[in-house]
C-alpha positions in Angstrom: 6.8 25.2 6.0 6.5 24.5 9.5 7.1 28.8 10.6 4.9 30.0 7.6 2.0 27.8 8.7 2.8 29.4 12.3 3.0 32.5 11.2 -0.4 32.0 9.2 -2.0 30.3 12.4 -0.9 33.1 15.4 -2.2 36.1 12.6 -5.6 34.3 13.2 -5.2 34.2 16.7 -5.0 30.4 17.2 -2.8 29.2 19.7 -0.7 26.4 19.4 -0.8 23.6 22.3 0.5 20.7 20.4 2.4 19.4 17.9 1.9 15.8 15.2 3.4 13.7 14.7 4.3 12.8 18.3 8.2 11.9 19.1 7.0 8.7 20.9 6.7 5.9 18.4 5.3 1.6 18.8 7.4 -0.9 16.5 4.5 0.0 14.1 5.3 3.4 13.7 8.6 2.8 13.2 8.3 0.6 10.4 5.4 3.0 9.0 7.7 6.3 8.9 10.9 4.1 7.8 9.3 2.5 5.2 10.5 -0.9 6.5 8.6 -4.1 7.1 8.0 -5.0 11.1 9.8 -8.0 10.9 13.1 -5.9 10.3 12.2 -3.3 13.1 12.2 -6.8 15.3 15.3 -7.5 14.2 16.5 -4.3 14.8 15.2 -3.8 18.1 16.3 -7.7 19.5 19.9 -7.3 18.1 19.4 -9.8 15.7 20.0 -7.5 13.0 22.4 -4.0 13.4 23.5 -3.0 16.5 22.9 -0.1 18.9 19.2 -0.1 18.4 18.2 3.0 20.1 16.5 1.7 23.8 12.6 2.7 24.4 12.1 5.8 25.9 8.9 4.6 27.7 6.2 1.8 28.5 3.1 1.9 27.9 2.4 -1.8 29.9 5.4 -3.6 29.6 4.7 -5.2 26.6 4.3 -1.6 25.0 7.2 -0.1 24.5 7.9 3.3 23.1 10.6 5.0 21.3 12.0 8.2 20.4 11.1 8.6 16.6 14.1 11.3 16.8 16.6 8.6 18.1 15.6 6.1 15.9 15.6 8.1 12.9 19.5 9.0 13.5 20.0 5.6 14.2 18.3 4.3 10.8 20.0 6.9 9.1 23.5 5.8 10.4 22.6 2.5 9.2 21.8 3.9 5.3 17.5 2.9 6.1 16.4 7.0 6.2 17.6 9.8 4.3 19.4 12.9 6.0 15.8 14.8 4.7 13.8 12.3 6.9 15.9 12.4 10.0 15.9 16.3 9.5 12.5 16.2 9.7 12.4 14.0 12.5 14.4 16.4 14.7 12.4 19.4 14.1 8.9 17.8 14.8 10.6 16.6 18.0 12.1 19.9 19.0 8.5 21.5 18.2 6.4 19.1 19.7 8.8 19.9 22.7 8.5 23.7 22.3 4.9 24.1 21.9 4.3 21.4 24.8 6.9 23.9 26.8 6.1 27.3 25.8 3.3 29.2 28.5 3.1 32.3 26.1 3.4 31.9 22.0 6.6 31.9 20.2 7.1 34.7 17.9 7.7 33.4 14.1 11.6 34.0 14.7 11.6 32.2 17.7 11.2 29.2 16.4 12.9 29.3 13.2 15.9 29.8 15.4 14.8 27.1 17.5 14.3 24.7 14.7 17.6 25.2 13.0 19.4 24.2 16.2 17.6 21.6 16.7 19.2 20.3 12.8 22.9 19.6 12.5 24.7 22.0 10.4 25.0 20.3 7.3 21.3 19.2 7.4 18.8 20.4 4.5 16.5 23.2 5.3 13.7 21.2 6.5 12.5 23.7 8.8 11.7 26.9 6.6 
């Protein structure tokens, strides 16, 4: 869906800048996209519940931390909280948030389709077509 609607978008001549949903996710998020309560991201991320809780990836003050929604996805997953569709799609809006924040020129339709299926382990579903 993601490379039709790219596709669609670059034959209108719109150029693509940036990418949602962002990688970089509150506590909030988290619970949002996992479909968990807050109270069990806080256990997740104190230790009092699992272990291995991905660290934050950034601050916003130091009472605002942010994570990678990629990393914490896997780590959910691993845990049996997110489906292997979910944490697909997690890694390919990271890897095209990342490519569209990169690229200085537009990506050809192919480009990123190949650049999205790496970015998705092997046995992954086709989230990115």
């Amino acid at each position: 869906a993601i490379v039709s609607a790219y596709a669609d978008l670059l034959s209108a001549g719109v150029r693509i800048v940036a990418f949602d949903p962002d990688d970089l996710v509150t506590q909030a998020d988290i619970a949002r996209r996992g479909g968990l309560t807050r109270a069990a991201i806080t256990h997740y991320v104190t230790g009092a519940r699992g272990a291995g809780f991905p660290r934050p990836v950034a601050r916003v003050t130091t009472t605002s931390p942010l994570w990678s929604w990629a990393e914490v996805a896997a780590w959910l997953n691993r845990h049996g909280q997110l489906s292997g569709a979910q944490l697909a799609a997690a890694l390919i809006e990271r890897a095209a948030s990342r490519l569209f924040c990169r690229s200085v020129s537009p990506l050809t339709s192919a480009q990123l389709q190949t650049a999205l299926a790496q970015a998705v382990p092997g046995d992954a579903p086709e989230a990115a077509e």
